[in-house]
Every structure is written in C-alpha cells, then in structure tokens.
N, C-alpha and C positions, 0 to 999 in steps of 0.2 A: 545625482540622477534620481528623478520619481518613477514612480511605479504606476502605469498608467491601470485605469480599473480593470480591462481587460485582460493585464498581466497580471495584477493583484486576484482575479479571479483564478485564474488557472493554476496560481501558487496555492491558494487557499484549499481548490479543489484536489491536488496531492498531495497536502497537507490533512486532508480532511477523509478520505478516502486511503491514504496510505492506513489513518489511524483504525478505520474502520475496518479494514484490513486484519489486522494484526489484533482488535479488540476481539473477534470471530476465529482468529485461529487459537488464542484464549480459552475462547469458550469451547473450544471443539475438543482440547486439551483437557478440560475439567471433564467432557462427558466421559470422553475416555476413561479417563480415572475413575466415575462414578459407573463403567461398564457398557457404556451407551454408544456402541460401535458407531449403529446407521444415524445418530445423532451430530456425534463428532465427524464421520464421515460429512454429512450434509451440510452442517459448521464451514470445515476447510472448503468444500466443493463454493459454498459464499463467499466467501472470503479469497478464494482464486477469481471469484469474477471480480466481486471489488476490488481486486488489485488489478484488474485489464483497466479497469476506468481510470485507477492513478496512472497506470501506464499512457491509457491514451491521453492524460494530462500533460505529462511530460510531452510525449509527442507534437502536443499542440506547441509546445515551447521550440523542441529540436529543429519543427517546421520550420518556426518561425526565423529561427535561426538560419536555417541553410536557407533560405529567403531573403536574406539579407537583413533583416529587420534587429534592431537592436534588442536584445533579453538585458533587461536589468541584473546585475550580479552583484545584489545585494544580502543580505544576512538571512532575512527570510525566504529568497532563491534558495543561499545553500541549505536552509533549513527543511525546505520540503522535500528536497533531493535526499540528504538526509535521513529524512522520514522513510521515502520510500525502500532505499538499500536499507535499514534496518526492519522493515516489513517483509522483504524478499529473506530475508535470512531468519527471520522469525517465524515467516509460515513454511522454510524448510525444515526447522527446528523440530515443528510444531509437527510436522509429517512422522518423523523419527521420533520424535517421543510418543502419538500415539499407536506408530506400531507397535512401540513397545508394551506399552498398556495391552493392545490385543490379546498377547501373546500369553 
C-alpha cells in the first residue's frame, strides 16, 4: 500500500512538530538549570502549543479514519505516532524536572 502525499504530509507534520515539541521542552530544562524560570517557563508554555499542532495532526488522521477512508499502517505511520507518545512523556518529564530546578 502507498502513502498518498496528503497522508505523507500529515505524518511528516507529527513527525515534525512532535520533534519540535520535545527540542523546546529541552531548552526550557537547560534554562532552568541555568536559573531562568520566566525563560524555561516560556520554552514549555511553546512547546505545549506545538504539541496541539502534532495533536491536531494526528486528529486529521483519526478523522480520517472514522470516515471511513483508509490510513496507511505503515512504519513511518507507527513512527510518528511514536514520535508523539514520547513527546507527551517528555514535556511531562520536562515539567518535573524544572520544578525541581525552581526549588
């Protein structure tokens, strides 16, 4: 089965957005460390919105889905999916480590 460009877009953009994601809650980790509350603060508060966009990625998929329309379930499907449960778990990570720094 191929990956029509429309699908290959939507994978690409949770793939892409997931990372950016998780590279922001990253940085928002080092300010902490480095003492920069409203820095890190602002970081994650990014980086929560760019994970609504991978979300709404996915959503365009799930739509598609309960639509009846076929979703490719291919390697790079499960790879963005992927992507994003380890983003969600990374900017919860990323919450708890820099409270710790706060403190």
């Amino acid at each position: 089965m191929n990956i029509s460009q429309k699908d290959l877009e939507i994978i690409m953009q949770l793939i892409m957005y997931s990372g950016e994601a998780k590279g922001l809650a990253m940085k928002a980790i080092q300010e902490a460390k480095r003492g920069d509350k409203g820095k890190a603060d602002e970081l994650m508060k990014q980086g929560h919105q760019t994970l609504v966009k991978a979300h709404q990625a996915q959503t365009s998929m799930l739509t598609q889905e309960a639509a009846g329309e076929e979703i490719p379930i291919q390697l790079l499907t499960i790879h963005s999916q992927d992507h994003l449960m380890n983003t969600i778990t990374f900017l919860d990570l990323a919450k708890e480590i820099i409270e710790l720094y706060n403190r």
